[in-house]
MIDOSE-1310 file (N, C-alpha, C; in nm, 2 decimals, decimal comma, always signed):
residues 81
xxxx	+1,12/-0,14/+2,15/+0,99/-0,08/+2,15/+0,93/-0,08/+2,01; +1,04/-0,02/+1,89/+0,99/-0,08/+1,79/+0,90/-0,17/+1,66; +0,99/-0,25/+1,77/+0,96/-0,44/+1,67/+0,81/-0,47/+1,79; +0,82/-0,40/+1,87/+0,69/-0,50/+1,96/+0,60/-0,39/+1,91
xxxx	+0,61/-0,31/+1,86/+0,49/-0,21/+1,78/+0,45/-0,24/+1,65; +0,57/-0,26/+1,51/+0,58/-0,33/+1,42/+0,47/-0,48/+1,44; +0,48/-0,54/+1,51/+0,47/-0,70/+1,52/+0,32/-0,64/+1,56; +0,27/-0,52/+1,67/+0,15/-0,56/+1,67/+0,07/-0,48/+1,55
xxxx	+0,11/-0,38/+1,48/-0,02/-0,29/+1,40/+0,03/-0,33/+1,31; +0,19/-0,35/+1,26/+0,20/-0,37/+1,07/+0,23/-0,53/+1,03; +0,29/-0,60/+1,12/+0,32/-0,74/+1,03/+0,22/-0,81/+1,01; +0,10/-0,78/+1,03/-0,03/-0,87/+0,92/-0,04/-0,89/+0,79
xxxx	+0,03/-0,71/+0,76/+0,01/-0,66/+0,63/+0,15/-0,66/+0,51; +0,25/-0,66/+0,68/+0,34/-0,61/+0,56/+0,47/-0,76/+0,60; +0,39/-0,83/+0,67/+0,46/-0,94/+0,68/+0,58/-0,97/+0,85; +0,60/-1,07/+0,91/+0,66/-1,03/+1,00/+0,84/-1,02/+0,97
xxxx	+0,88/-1,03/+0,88/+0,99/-0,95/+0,83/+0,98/-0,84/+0,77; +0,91/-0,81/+0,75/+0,82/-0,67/+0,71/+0,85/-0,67/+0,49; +0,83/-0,78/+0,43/+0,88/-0,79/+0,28/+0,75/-0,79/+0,21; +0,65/-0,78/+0,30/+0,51/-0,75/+0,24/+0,42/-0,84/+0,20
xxxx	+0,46/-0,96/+0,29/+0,45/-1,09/+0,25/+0,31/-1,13/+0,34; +0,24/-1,06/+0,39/+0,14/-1,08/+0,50/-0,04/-1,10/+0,45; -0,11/-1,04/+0,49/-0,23/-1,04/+0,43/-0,24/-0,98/+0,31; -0,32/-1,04/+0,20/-0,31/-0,98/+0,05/-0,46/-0,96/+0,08
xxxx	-0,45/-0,76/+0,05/-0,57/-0,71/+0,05/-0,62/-0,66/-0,11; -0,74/-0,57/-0,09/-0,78/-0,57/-0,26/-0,73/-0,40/-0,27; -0,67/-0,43/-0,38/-0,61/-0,34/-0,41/-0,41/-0,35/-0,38; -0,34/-0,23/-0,40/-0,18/-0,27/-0,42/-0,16/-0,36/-0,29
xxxx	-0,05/-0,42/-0,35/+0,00/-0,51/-0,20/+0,10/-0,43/-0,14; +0,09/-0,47/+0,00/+0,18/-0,39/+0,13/+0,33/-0,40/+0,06; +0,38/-0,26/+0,08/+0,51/-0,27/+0,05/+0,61/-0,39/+0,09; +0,70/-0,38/+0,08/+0,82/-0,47/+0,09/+0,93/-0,38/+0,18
xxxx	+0,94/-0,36/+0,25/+1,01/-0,29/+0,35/+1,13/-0,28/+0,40; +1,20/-0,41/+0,28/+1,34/-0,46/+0,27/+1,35/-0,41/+0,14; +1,30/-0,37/+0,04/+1,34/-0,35/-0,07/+1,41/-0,22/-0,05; +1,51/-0,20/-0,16/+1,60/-0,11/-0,19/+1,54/+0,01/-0,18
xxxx	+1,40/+0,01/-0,31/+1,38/+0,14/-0,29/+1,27/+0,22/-0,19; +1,26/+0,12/-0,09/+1,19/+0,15/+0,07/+1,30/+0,23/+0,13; +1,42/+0,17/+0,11/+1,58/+0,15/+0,17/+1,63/+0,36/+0,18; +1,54/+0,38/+0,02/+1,64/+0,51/-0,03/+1,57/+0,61/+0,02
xxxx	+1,43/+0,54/+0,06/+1,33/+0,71/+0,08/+1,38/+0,76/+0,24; +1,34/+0,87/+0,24/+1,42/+0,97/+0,36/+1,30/+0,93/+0,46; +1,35/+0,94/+0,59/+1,31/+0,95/+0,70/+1,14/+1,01/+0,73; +1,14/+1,13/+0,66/+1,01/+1,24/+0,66/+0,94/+1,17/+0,55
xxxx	+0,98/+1,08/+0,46/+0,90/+1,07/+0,39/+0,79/+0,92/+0,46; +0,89/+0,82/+0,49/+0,85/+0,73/+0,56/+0,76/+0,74/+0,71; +0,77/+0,84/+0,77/+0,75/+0,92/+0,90/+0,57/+0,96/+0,84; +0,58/+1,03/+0,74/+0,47/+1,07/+0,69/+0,38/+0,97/+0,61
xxxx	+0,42/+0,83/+0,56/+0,35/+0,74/+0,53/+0,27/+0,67/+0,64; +0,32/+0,66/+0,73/+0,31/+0,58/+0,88/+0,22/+0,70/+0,93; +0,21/+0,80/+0,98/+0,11/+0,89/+1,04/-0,02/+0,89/+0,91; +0,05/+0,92/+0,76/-0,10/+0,98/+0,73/-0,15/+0,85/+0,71
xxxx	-0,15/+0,74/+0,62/-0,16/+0,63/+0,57/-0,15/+0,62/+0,41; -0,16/+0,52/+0,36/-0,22/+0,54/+0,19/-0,32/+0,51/+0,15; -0,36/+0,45/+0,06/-0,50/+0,41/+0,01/-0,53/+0,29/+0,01; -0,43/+0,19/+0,05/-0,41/+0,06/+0,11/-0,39/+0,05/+0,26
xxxx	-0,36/+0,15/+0,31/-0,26/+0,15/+0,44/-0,34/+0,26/+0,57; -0,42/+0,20/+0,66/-0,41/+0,27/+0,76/-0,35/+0,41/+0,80; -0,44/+0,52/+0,81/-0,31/+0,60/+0,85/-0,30/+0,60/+1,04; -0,21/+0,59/+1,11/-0,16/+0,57/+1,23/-0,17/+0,67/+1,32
xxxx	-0,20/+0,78/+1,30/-0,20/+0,92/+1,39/-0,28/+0,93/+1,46; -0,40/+0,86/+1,48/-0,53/+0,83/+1,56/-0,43/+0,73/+1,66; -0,39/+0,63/+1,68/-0,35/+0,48/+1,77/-0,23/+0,52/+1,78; -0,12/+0,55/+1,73/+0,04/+0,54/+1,78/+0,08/+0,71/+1,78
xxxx	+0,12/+0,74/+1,89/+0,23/+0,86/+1,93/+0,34/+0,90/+1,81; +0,35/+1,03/+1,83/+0,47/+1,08/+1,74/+0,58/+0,97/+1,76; +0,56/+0,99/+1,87/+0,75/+0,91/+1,97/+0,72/+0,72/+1,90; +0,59/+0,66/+1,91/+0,60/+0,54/+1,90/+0,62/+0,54/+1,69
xxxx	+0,56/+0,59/+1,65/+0,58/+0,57/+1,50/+0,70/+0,60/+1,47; +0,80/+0,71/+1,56/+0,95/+0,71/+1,52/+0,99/+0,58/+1,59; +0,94/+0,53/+1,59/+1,02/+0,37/+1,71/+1,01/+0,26/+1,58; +0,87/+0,27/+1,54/+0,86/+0,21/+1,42/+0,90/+0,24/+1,30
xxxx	+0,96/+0,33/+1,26/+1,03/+0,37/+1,15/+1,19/+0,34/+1,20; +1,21/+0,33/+1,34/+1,41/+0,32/+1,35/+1,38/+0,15/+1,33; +1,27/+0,07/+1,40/+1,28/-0,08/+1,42/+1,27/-0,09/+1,21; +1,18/-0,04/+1,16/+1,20/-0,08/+1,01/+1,35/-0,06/+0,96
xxxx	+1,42/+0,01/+0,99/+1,52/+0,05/+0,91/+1,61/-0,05/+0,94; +1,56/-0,14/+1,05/+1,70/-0,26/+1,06/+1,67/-0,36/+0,99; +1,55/-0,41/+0,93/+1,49/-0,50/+0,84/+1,60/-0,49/+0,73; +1,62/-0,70/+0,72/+1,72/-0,69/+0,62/+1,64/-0,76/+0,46
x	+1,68/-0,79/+0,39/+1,67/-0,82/+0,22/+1,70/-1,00/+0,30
């Protein structure tokens, strides 16, 4: 459920391996989602990126469910380097 949520609202941006390799917008480029220090941040922190958004980044709380953005944070955590 994850990866088919992933693939449709974030891999434009953040690439379909999710390394942030996707559309280059103005302003920071989409994280890297494989990188280490994506790797170290806790759960709530990531949880809370994905619902609120950043200043490059959609925030998600309007379109995806509590339950579906925890789907998309377990399917991110299997993304490899």
């Amino acid at each position: 459920m994850g990866k088919a949520l992933f693939v449709r609202h974030c891999a434009g941006c953040h690439g379909p391996e999710g390394r942030g390799n996707g559309y280059k917008l103005l302003g920071p480029d989409p994280a890297n989602l494989t990188a280490i220090t994506t790797k170290k941040k806790v759960d709530e922190d990531l949880l809370r990126t994905i619902h609120e958004g950043k200043p490059n980044m959609p925030a998600w709380k309007a379109i995806l469910s509590t339950e579906e953005i925890r789907n998309v944070l377990t399917y991110i955590r299997t993304l490899t380097p």
